[in-house]
C-alpha positions in Angstrom: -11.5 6.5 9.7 -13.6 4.2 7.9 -14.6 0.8 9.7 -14.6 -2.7 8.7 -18.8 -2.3 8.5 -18.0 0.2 6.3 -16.9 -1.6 3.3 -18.7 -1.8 0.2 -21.4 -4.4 0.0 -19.3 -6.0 -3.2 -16.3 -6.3 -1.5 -18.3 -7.9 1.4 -20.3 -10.2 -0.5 -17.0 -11.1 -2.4 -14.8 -11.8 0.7 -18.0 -14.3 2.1 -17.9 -16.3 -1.3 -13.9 -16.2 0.0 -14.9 -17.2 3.5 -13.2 -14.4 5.1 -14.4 -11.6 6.9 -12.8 -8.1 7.0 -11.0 -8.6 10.1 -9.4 -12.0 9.0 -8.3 -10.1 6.0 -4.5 -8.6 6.0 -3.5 -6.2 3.1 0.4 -5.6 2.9 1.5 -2.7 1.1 5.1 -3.6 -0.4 7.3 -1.0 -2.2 11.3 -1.8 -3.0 12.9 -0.8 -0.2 15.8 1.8 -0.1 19.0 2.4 1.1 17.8 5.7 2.2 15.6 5.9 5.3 13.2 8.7 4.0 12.0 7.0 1.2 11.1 3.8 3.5 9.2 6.6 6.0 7.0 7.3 3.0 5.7 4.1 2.6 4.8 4.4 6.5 2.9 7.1 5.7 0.9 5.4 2.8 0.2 2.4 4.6 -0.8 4.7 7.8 -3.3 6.6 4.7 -4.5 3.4 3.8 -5.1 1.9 7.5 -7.1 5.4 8.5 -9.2 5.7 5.1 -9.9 2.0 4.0 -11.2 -0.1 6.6 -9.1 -2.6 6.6 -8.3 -3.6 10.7 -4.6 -5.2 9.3 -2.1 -3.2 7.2 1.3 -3.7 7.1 4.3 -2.4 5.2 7.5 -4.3 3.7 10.3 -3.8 1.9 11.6 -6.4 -1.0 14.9 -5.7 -0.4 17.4 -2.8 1.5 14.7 -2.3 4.4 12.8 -3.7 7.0 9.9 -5.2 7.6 10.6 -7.7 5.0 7.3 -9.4 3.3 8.2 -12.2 5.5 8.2 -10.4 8.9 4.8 -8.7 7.2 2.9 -11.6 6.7 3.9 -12.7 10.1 2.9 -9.3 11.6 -0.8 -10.1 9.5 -1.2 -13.7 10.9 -0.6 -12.6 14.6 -3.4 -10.2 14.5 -5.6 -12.6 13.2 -5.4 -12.6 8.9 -6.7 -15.6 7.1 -5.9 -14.2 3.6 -3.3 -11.5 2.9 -3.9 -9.0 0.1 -0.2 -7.7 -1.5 -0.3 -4.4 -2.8 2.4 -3.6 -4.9 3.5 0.4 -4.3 4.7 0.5 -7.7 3.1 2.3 -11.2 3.3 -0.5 -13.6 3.6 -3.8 -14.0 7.1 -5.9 -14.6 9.4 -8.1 -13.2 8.9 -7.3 -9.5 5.3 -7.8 -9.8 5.1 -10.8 -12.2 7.8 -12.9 -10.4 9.7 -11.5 -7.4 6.5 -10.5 -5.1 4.9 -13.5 -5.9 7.6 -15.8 -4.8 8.4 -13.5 -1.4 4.9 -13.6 -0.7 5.0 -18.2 -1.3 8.2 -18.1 0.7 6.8 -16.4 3.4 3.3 -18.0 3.5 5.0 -21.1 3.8 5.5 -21.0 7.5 1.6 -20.6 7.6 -0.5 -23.5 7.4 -3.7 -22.7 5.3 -2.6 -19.2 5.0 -4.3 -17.5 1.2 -2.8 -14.8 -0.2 -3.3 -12.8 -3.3 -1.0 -10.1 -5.4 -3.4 -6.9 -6.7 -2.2 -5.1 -9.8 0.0 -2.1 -9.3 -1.2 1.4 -9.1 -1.2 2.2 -12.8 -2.6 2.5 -15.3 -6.0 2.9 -13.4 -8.9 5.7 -13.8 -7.2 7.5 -10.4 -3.8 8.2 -11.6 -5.0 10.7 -14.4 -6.6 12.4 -11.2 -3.4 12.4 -9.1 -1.1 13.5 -12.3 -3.5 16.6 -12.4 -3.4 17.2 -8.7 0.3 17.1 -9.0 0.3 19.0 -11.8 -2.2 21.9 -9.5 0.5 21.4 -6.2 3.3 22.7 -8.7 1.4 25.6 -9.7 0.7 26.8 -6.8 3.7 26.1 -5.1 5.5 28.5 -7.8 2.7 30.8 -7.3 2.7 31.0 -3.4 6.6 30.4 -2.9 8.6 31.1 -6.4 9.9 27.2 -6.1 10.0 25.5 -9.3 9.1 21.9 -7.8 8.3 19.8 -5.5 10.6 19.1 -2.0 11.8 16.2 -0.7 9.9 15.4 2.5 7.1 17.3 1.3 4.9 14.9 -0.6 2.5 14.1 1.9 2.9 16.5 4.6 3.5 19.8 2.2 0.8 22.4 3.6 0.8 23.9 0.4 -0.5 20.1 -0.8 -3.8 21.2 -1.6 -3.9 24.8 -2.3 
């Protein structure tokens, strides 16, 4: 697990021009939200990925819409272990209306109960360098998946916990 001493010396320089330190920092990872329970596990499982690998003390998940925790209830979550400023990850590919204008006005909404609360919304996932990397990793889990099992795709429930992942 990384630590909070074990960020890069840019992103710690940059958060002391913010006046913020690591541990005053809480990064919410938002996704839609579903009707079905599995896919809002997932995101569990991303933010746990993120909280183990990334250093950052305070992750939360939320939901927009169809699920708990809502952005509210994760900003509140943030701000009772201590975050100053709250990063918003949207857990989507590509930019649109849900990043433009619906996370940003869940996110001012639920900062509003938050007196000299910051927040910020990051770009979503793609396009960025990475992605061509996970396509081709995908792309590698497929083919061997056919090769070791005969099954012509990937599972449900297996995208993260598949031990055929990285063969």
């Amino acid at each position: 697990m990384a630590r909070p001493d074990e960020l890069d010396p840019h992103v710690t320089e940059q958060l002391k021009r913010l006046d913020a330190s690591p541990e005053s920092v809480g990064v919410i990872v938002i996704d839609h939200g579903s009707r079905r329970d599995e896919s809002n596990r997932l995101l569990l499982d991303v933010v746990e990925q993120l909280r183990r690998a990334a250093g950052w003390p305070i992750v939360e998940p939320a939901h927009m819409e169809l699920a708990e925790p809502s952005m509210g209830t994760a900003m509140d979550r943030c701000v009772k272990q201590g975050a100053r400023l709250i990063v918003i990850h949207p857990y989507f590919l590509g930019p649109g209306r849900h990043w433009e204008e619906d996370i940003p006005r869940l996110a001012a909404e639920a900062a509003r109960g938050h007196a000299n609360l910051r927040y910020l919304v990051t770009a979503p996932l793609g396009p960025h360098p990475m992605m061509s990397r996970i396509m081709q990793d995908r792309i590698e889990q497929a083919l061997a998946r056919q090769v070791a099992t005969g099954e012509h795709g990937a599972r449900r429930g297996h995208l993260l916990n598949d031990p055929l992942r990285d063969v």
